[in-house]
C-alpha positions as MATLAB code, in Angstrom:
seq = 'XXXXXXXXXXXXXXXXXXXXXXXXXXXXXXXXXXXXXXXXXXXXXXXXXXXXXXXXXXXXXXXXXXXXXXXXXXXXXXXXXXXXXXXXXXXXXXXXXXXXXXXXXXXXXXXXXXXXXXXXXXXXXXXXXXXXXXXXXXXXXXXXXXXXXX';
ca = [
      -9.864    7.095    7.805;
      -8.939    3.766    6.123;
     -10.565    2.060    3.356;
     -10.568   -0.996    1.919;
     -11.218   -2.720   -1.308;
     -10.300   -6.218   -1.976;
      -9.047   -7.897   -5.147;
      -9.465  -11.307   -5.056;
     -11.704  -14.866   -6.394;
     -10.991  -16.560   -9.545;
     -11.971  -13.740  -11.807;
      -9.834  -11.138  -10.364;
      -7.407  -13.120   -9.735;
      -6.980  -14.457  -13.233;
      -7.183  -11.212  -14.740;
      -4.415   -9.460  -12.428;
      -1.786  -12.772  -12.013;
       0.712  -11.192  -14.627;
       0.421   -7.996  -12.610;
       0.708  -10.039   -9.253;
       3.593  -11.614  -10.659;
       5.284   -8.389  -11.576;
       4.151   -6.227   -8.372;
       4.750   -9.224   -6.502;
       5.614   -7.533   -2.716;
       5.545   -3.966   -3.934;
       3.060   -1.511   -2.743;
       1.672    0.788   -5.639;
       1.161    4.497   -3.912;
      -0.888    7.493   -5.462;
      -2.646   10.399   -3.805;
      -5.769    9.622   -5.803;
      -8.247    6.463   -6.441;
      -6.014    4.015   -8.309;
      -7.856    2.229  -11.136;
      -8.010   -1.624  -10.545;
      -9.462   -2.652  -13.526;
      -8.047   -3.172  -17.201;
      -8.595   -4.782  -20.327;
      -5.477   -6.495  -20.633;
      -2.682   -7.240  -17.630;
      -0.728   -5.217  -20.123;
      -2.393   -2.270  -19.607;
      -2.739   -3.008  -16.159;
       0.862   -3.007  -15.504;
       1.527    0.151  -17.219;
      -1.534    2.044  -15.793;
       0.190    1.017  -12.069;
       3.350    1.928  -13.470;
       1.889    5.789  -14.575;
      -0.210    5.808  -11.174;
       2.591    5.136   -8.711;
       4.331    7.958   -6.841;
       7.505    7.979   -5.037;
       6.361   11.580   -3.436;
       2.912   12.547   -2.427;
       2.491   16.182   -1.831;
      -0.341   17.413    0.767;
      -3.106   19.714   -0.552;
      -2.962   23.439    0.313;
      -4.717   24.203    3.228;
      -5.677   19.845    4.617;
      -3.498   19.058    7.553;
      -3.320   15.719    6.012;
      -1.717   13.233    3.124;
      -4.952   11.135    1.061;
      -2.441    7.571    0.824;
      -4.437    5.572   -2.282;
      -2.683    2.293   -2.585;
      -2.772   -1.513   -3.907;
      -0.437   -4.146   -2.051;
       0.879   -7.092   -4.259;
       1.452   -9.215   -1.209;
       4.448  -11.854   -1.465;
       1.846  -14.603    0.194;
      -1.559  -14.457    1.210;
      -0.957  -13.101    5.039;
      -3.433  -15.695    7.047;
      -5.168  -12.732    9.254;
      -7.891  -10.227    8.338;
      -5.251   -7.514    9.840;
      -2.362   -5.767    8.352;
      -0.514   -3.021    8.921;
       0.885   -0.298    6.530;
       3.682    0.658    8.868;
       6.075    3.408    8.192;
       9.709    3.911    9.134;
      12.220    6.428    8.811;
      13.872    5.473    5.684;
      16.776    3.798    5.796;
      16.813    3.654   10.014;
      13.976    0.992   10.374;
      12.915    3.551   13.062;
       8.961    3.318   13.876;
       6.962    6.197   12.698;
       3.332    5.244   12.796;
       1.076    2.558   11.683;
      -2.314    1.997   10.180;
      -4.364   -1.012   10.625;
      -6.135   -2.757    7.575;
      -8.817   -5.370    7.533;
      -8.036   -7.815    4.332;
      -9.669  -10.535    3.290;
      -7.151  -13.464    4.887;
      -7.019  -15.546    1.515;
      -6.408  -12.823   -0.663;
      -2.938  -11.568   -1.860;
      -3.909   -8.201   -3.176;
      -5.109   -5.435   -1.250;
      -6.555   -2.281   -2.635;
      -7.303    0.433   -0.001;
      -6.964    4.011    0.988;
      -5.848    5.570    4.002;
      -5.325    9.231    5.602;
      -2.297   10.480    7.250;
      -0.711   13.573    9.324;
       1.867   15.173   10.965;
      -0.505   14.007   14.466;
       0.470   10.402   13.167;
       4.376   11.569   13.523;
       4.730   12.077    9.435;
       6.583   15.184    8.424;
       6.550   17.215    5.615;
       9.775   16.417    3.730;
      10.169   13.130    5.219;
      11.104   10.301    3.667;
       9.960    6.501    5.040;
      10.489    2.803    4.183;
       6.363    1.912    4.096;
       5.606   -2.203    4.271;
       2.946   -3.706    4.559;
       2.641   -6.183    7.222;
       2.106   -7.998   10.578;
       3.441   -8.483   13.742;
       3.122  -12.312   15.613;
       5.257  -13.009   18.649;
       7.132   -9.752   17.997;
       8.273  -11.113   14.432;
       7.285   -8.608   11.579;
       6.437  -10.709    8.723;
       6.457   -8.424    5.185;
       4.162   -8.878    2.704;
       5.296   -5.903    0.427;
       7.284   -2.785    0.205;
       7.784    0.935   -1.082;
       9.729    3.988   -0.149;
       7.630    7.468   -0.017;
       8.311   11.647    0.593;
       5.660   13.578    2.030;
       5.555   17.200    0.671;
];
């Protein structure tokens, strides 16, 4: 299951730049909806700063992790597809990948995707998670974060 929610136009984009600027290629993680929208980019960056979590632990009894995240790309990617890829952390190994369709312009991406141990993810592991796309074999990165699964 993946969805997707996209930040962007002159509104939005005016009233998350600060945040942009200080998220700038960092992916915010949470293991519920993340609020996107704030009075001030004040309260913006300190309700991503409470929301984000390093470790997402998987409900008793679901086989699988609920992965609620926004992406403060470093540049606007120029495709409607992304990837939130994950790797072993520190190994650059390849886990598993989930395909997102973005809005090409934008530089945010707000969206929500589910996990499992069927997608090679183990309980207890811990992965190096970008966001980003593959040309020619070249991964370009648009933004980063390091999660556990419990």
């Amino acid at each position: 299951m993946v969805g997707v929610f996209l930040l962007a136009g002159s509104t939005a984009r005016a009233d998350v730049s600060s945040a942009w600027k200080h998220y700038k290629g960092k992916i915010i993680v949470s293991d519920t909806e993340i609020k996107a929208n704030y009075d001030t980019d004040k309260d913006m960056i300190a309700g991503l700063k409470k929301a984000h979590k390093a470790t997402l632990v998987r409900p008793a009894g679901s086989d699988t992790w609920a992965i609620y995240f926004i992406g403060f790309m470093s540049k606007k990617p120029g495709s409607s597809k992304v990837s939130l890829v994950f790797y072993e952390a520190g190994k650059h190994a390849y886990v598993s990948a989930k395909e997102i369709t973005i809005d090409p312009g934008s530089n945010i991406v707000m969206a929500d995707v589910e996990v499992s141990e069927d997608d090679g993810l183990k309980k207890g592991g811990r992965y190096d998670v970008v966001l980003g796309r593959k040309v020619g074999g070249k991964e370009t990165v648009f933004a980063r974060t390091k999660l556990t699964f419990k």
